[in-house]
C-alpha positions in Angstrom: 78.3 130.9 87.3 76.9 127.6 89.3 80.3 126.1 88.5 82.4 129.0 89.6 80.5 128.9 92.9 80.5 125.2 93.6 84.3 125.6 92.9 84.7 128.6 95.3 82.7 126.2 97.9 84.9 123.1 98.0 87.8 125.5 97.5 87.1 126.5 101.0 86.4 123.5 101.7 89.9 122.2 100.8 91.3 125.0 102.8 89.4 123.8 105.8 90.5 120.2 105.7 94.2 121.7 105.4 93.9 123.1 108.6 92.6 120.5 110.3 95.1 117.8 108.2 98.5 120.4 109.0 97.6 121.2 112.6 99.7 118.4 113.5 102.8 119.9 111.5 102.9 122.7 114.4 101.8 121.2 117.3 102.1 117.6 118.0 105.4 117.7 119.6 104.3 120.8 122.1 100.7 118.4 122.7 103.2 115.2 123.0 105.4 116.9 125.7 103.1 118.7 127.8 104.3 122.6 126.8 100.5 123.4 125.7 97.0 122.2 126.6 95.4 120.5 123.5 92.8 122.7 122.9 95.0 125.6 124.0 97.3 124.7 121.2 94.6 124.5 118.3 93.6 127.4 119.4 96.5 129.4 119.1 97.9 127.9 116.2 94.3 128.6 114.1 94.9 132.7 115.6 98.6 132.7 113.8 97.3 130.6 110.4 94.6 133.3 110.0 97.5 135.9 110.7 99.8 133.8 108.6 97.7 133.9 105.4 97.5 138.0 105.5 101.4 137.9 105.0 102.1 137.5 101.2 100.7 136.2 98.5 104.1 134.5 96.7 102.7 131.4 96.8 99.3 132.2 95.4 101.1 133.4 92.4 103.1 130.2 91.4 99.6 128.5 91.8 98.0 130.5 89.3 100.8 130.0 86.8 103.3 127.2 87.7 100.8 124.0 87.9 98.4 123.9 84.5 98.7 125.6 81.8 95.2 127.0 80.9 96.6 130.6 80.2 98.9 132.7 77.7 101.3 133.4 79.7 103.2 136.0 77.1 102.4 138.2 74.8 99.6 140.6 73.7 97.1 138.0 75.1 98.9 136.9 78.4 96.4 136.2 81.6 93.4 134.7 78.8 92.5 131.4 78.2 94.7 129.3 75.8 93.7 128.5 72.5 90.6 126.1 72.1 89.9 126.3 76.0 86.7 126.8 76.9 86.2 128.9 80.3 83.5 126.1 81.1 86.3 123.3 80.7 88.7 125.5 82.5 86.8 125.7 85.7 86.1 122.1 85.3 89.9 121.3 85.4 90.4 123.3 88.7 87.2 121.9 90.5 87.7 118.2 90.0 91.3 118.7 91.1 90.3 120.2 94.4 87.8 117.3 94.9 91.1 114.8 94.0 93.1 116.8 96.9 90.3 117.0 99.3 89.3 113.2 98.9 93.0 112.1 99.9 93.0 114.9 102.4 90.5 112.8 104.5 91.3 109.4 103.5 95.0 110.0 104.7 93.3 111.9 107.9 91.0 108.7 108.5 94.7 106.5 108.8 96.0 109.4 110.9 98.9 110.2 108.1 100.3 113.1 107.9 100.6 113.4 103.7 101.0 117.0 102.0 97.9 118.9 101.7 99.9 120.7 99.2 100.6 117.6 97.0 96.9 116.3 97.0 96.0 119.6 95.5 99.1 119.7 92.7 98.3 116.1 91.9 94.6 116.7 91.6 94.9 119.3 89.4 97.8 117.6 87.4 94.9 114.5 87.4 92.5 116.5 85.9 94.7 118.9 84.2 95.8 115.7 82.2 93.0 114.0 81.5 91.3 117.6 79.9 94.6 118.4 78.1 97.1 116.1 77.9 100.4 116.4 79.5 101.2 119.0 77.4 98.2 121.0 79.6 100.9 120.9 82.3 103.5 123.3 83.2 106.6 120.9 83.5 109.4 123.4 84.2 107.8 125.1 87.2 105.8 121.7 88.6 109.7 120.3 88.3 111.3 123.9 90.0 108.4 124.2 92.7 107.3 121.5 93.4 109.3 117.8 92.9 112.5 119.2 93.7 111.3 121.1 96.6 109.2 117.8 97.7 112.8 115.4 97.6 115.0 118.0 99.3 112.6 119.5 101.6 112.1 116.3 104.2 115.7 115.4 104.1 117.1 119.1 104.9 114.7 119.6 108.0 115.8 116.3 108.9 119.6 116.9 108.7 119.0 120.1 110.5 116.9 119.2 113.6 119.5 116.4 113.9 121.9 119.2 114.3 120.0 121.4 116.4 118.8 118.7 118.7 122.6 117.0 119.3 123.5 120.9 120.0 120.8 121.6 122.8 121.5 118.5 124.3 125.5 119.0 124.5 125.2 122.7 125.7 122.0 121.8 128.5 124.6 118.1 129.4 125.0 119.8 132.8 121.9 120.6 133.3 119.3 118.4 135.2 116.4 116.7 133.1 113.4 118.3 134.8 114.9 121.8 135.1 116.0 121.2 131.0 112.4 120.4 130.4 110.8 122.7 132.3 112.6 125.7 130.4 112.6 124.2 126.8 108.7 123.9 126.9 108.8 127.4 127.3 110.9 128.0 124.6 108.6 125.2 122.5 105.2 127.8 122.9 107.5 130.2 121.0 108.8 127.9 118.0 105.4 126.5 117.5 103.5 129.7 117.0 106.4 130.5 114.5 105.4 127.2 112.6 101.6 128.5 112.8 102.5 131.3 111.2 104.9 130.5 108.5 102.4 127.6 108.0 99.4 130.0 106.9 101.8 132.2 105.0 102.3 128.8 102.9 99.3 127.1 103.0 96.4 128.8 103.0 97.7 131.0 99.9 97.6 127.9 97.6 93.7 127.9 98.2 94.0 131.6 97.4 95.7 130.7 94.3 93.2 128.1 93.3 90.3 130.5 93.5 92.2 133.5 91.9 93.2 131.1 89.1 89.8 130.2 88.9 88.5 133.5 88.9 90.9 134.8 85.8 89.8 131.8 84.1 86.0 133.0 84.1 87.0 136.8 83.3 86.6 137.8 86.7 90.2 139.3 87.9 93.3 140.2 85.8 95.8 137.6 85.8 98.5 140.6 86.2 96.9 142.1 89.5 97.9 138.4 91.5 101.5 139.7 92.3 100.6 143.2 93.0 97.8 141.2 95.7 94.7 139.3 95.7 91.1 141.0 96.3 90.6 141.2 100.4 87.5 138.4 99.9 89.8 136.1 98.8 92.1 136.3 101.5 89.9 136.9 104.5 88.0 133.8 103.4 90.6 131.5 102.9 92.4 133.1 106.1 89.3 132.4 108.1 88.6 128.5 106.3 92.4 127.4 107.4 92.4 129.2 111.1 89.0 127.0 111.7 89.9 123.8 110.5 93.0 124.3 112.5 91.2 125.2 115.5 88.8 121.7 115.5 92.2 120.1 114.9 93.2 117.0 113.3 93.5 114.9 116.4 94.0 111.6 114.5 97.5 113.4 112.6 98.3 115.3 115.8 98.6 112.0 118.3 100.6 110.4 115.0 103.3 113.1 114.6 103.6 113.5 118.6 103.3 110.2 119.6 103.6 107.3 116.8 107.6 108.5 115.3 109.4 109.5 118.5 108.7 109.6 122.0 110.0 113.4 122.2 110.9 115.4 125.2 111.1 119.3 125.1 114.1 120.0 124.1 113.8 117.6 121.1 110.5 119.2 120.2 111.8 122.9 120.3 115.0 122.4 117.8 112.2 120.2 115.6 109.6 123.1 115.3 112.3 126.1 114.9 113.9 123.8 111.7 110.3 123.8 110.5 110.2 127.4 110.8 112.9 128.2 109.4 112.4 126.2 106.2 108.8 126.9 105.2 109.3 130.5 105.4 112.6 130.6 103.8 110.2 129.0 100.8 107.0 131.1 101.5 108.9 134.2 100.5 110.9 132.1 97.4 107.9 131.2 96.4 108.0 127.9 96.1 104.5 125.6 97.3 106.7 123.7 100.1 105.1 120.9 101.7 104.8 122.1 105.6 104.0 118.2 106.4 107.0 116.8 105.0 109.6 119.7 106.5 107.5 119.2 109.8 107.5 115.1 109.8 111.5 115.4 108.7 111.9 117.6 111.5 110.5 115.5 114.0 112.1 112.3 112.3 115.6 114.3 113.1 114.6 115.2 116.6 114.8 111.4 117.5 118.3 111.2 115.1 120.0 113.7 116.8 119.1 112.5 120.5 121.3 109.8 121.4 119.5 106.4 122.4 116.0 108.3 121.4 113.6 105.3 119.7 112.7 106.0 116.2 109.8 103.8 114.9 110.6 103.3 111.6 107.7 101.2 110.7 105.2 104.8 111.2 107.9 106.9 109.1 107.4 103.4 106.9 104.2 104.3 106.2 104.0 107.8 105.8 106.9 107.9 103.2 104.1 105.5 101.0 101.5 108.1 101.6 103.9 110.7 100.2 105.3 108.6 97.3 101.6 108.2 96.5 99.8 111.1 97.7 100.3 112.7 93.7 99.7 110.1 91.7 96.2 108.8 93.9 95.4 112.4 94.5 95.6 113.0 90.4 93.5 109.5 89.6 90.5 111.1 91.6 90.6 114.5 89.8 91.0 113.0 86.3 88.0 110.4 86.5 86.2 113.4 88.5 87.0 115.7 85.2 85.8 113.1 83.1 82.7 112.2 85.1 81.5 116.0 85.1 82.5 116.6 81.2 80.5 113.0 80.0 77.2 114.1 82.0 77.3 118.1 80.6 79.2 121.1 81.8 76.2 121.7 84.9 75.1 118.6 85.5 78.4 117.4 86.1 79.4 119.6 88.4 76.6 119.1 91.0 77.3 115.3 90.6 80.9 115.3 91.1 79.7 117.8 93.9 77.5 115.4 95.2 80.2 112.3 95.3 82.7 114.7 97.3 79.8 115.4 100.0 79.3 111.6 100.1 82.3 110.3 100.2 83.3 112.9 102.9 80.1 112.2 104.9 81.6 108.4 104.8 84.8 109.2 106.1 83.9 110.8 109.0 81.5 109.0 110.1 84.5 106.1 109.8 86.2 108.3 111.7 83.8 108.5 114.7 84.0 105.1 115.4 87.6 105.1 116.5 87.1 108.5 118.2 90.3 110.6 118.9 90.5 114.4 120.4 91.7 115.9 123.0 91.2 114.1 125.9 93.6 111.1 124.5 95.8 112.5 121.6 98.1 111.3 124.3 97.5 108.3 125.4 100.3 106.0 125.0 101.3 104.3 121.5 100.4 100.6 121.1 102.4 99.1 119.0 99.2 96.5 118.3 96.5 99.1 118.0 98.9 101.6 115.9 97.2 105.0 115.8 94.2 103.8 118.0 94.8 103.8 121.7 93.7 100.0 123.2 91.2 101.5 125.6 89.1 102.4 122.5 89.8 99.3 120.7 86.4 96.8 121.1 89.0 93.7 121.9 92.1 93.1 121.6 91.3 91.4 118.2 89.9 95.1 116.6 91.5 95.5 113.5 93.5 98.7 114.0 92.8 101.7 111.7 96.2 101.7 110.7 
């Protein structure tokens, strides 16, 4: 029972860091171009993420059954624990995978890259999944159907469709005069970014439901058959309410990266970005598939400046955060497995509360890091230096400060 609710705890926790981590993936580009107040703009997008999450609960089900597989998943004995699995080990598995997703969560955060939530928590749970199991403790087909597949195709199409949708606006408005054009399109922005907000917590935040509920069927606590037909309301009002606040302190450090560091956007460039995110991650919310919001919302943006003729691009920022999604997996699925095997060499309890302990640490360290390159509202948009990179120059020590990224 200690276990189950240390899990439930940094399961939570994860969810919280996801809002703060995604609140970029809705609205940088309405922060970068003036169409909402900073804090205005966290605000409302936590409101439609708690909305969001109350929406459907497709998602949460390919958690519970497409990652690891830990149960039967036909027959007379489908929804209990496969053969030789311990519900001990089980919970084991699922709680050192969160800490794997959580612990890339902030270290990305710290460098102010905007890497898939959703992919540090598959690839800590394949991590630990593996090193409890074996790869055979995995669920190839449906980590290959919903998840790589999407992550490949999912950047590329938002990118090849804001492209689209941004040359359009800007041939239909031609006649138009710039500050009329902007004026009206940042209107138009406050509409496509709450949309984003809300298809985001109908993706996001059910992952962290799916977690817990896989968690719970794991220790005998819920029927693994009564996930499609909906989630108990706990489950979802927490993990509603642990997204919309994480959102609403927002991820400053992501949000001045996405809306300042890969294009300098204008409005109409920032309203065909956000309605191609929109458009994607709920076309895969109600598929089911666990689409990464950061990579359709970073493609989106990346197309905005394609499709915008002489718009600069700095390809040296989408540089780096195609590394931190080729890696974001792999790194997030090295923590979970040597977290899995640190709790199961100390003992089942004991274990816990120090991989426990290491998460609160390490966290702890990582924002304190944080705080000593300070971002928020009051200069999330402050111009980019190429120098500095993420850090504006005015809160560089000297010009010779190493940059945080």
């Amino acid at each position: 029972m200690l276990i189950l609710v240390l899990l439930v705890i940094t399961a939570l926790g994860f969810d919280f860091t996801n809002g703060f981590h995604d609140t970029g993936n809705a609205m940088a580009t309405s922060i970068a171009t003036g169409a909402l107040k900073p804090k205005v703009a966290v605000g409302l997008s936590a409101i439609l993420n708690l909305v969001g999450a109350f929406l459907s609960v497709e998602v949460a089900a390919t958690i519970t059954k497409d990652v690891l597989k830990i149960q039967q998943t036909s027959g007379d004995n489908k929804g209990e624990l496969i053969a030789g699995l311990s519900a001990t080990t089980a919970l084991l598995i699922i709680f050192a995978g969160l800490i794997g997703g959580i612990l890339w969560n902030l270290f990305t955060w710290l460098f102010g890259l905007p890497s898939s939530s959703s992919h540090a928590l598959f690839g800590g749970l394949i991590g630990s999944g593996i090193a409890a199991l074996g790869l055979s403790g995995l669920n190839w087909e449906g980590i290959i159907s919903k998840i790589i597949v999407p992550a490949l195709l999912a950047p590329v199409i938002a990118c090849i469709v804001a492209a689209c949708g941004t040359w359009l606006v800007f041939a239909i408005t031609k006649k138009i005069m710039e500050s009329k054009k902007e004026a009206g399109f940042r209107y138009g922005q406050i509409a496509t970014a709450s949309l984003v907000s809300l298809a985001h917590g109908t993706g996001d935040a059910q992952k962290t439901m799916g977690v817990i509920a896989m968690a719970l069927i794991a220790s005998g606590h819920l029927e693994a058959s009564s996930v499609s037909h909906g989630l108990p309301f706990w489950i979802v009002f927490s993990c509603a309410g642990a997204i919309a606040l994480g959102t609403y302190l927002g991820g400053w450090r992501i949000i001045r990266t996405l809306g300042k560091g890969l294009v300098e956007i204008s409005s109409p460039q920032g309203m065909a970005a956000e309605a191609s995110s929109a458009a994607i991650i709920l076309t895969s919310s109600a598929a089911g598939m666990a689409l990464s919001t950061t990579q359709v919302a970073t493609g989106s943006i990346l197309g905005s400046g394609v499709g915008k003729k002489g718009a600069q691009v700095r390809w040296s920022v989408a540089g780096r955060m195609a590394i931190a999604w080729v890696t974001t997996l792999p790194a997030a699925g090295i923590v979970g497995a040597i977290c899995f095997g640190i709790a199961h060499l100390l003992g089942n309890v004991l274990g816990a509360i120090v991989i426990f302990a290491i998460l609160v640490a390490l966290s702890a360290f990582m924002y304190w890091r944080a705080q000593q390159n300070k971002i928020d509202a009051n200069n999330v948009n402050a111009e980019w230096d190429e120098e500095s990179g993420l850090i504006p120059a005015e809160l560089n020590d000297s010009p010779k400060s190493t940059p945080v990224a």
